[in-house]
C-alpha positions in Angstrom: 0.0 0.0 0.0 1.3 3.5 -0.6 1.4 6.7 1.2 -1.5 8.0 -1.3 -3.8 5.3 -0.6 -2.8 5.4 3.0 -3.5 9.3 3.2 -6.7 9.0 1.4 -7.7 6.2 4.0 -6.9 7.5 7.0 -8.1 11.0 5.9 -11.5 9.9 4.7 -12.2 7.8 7.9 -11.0 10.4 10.2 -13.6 12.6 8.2 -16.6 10.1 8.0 -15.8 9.4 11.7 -16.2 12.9 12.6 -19.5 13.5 10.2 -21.3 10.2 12.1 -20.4 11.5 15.7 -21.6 14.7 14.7 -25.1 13.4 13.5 -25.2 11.3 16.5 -24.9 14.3 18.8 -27.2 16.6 16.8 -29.9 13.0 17.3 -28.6 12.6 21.0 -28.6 16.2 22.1 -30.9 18.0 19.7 -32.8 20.7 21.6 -29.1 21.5 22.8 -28.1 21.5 19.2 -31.0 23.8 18.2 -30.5 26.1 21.1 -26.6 26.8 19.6 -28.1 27.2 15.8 -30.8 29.9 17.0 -27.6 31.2 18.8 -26.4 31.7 15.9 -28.5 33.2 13.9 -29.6 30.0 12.5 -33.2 28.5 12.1 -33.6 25.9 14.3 -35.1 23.4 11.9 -32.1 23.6 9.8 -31.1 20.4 12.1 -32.5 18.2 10.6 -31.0 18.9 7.5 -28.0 19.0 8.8 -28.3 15.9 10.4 -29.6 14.1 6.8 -26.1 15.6 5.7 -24.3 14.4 7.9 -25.3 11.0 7.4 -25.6 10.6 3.5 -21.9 12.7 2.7 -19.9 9.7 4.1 -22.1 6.9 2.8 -22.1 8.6 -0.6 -18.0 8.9 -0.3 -17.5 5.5 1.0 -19.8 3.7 -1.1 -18.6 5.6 -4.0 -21.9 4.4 -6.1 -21.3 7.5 -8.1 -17.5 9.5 -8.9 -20.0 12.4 -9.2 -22.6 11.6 -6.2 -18.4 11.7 -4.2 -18.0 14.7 -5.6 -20.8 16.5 -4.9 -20.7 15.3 -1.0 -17.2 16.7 -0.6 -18.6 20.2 -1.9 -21.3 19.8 0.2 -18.8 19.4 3.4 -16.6 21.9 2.2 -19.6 24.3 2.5 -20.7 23.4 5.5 -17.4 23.2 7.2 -16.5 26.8 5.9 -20.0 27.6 7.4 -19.5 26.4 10.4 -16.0 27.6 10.5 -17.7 31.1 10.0 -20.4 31.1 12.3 -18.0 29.5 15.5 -15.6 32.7 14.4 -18.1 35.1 14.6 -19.7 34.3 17.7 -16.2 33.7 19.3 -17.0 30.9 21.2 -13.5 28.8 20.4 -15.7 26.0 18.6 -14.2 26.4 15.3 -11.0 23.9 16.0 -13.0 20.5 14.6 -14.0 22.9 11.8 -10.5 23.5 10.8 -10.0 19.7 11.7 -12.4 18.8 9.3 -11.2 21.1 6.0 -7.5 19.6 6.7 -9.2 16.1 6.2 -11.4 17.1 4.0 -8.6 18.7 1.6 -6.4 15.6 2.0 -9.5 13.1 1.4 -10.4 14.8 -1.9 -6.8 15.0 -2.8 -5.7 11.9 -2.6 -9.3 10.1 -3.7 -7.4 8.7 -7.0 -4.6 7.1 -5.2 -7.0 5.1 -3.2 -10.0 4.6 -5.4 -10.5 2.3 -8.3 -12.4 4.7 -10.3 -10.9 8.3 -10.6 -12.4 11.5 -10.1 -12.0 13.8 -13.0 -12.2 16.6 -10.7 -9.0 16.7 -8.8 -6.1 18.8 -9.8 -3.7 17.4 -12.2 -0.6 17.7 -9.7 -2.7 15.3 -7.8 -4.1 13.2 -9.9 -1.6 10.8 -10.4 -3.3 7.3 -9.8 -0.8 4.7 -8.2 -3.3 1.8 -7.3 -1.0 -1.3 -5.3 
């Protein structure tokens, strides 16, 4: 195995393991988790979007059914990681560390996708495109 396909694998389930624990606490502790979106500035029923998201971006980027259905989840965490990266800065309440967390894991999922994927993605840059399947 390389250090591509090792990257891509540990990234990626660091990421997906961070997605599910979030959905589990936004299930768990949900009128918590509404309180801090109303906080702010946020509609409180955007929870349960949040928390559909949360669950289908992993399945769709493990699963892989679809290089484009991939694709389309890791825009979908990029926005909502720069979101909530945003919101955590502007209240000031320190919470934007996993966000950061996340983009770094996010960046070197999507990066490295091709080195640890059968099928590539025609979407990731050509410096790291290289695909070097063991």
């Amino acid at each position: 195995m390389n250090k591509g396909k090792i990257a891509y694998w540990i990234s990626t389930g660091l990421l997906c393991l961070i997605y599910g624990l979030g959905a589990l606490t936004c299930i768990m502790q949900r009128t918590m988790v509404e309180e801090g979106f109303v906080q702010f500035g946020y509609p409180a029923y955007l929870v349960t979007v949040l928390i559909v998201a949360k669950i289908a971006a992993p399945l769709a980027i493990l699963s892989r059914v679809s290089v484009q259905l991939s694709d389309l989840a890791y825009a979908g965490m990029l926005f909502h990681l720069l979101l909530a990266l945003s919101a955590h800065l502007n209240v000031g309440d320190g919470g934007f560390v996993p966000a950061i967390v996340g983009l770094a894991l996010l960046a070197i999922s999507f990066l490295t996708q091709n080195r640890g994927r059968k099928v590539p993605s025609p979407n990731v840059p050509p410096a790291f495109a290289s695909r070097q399947i063991a």
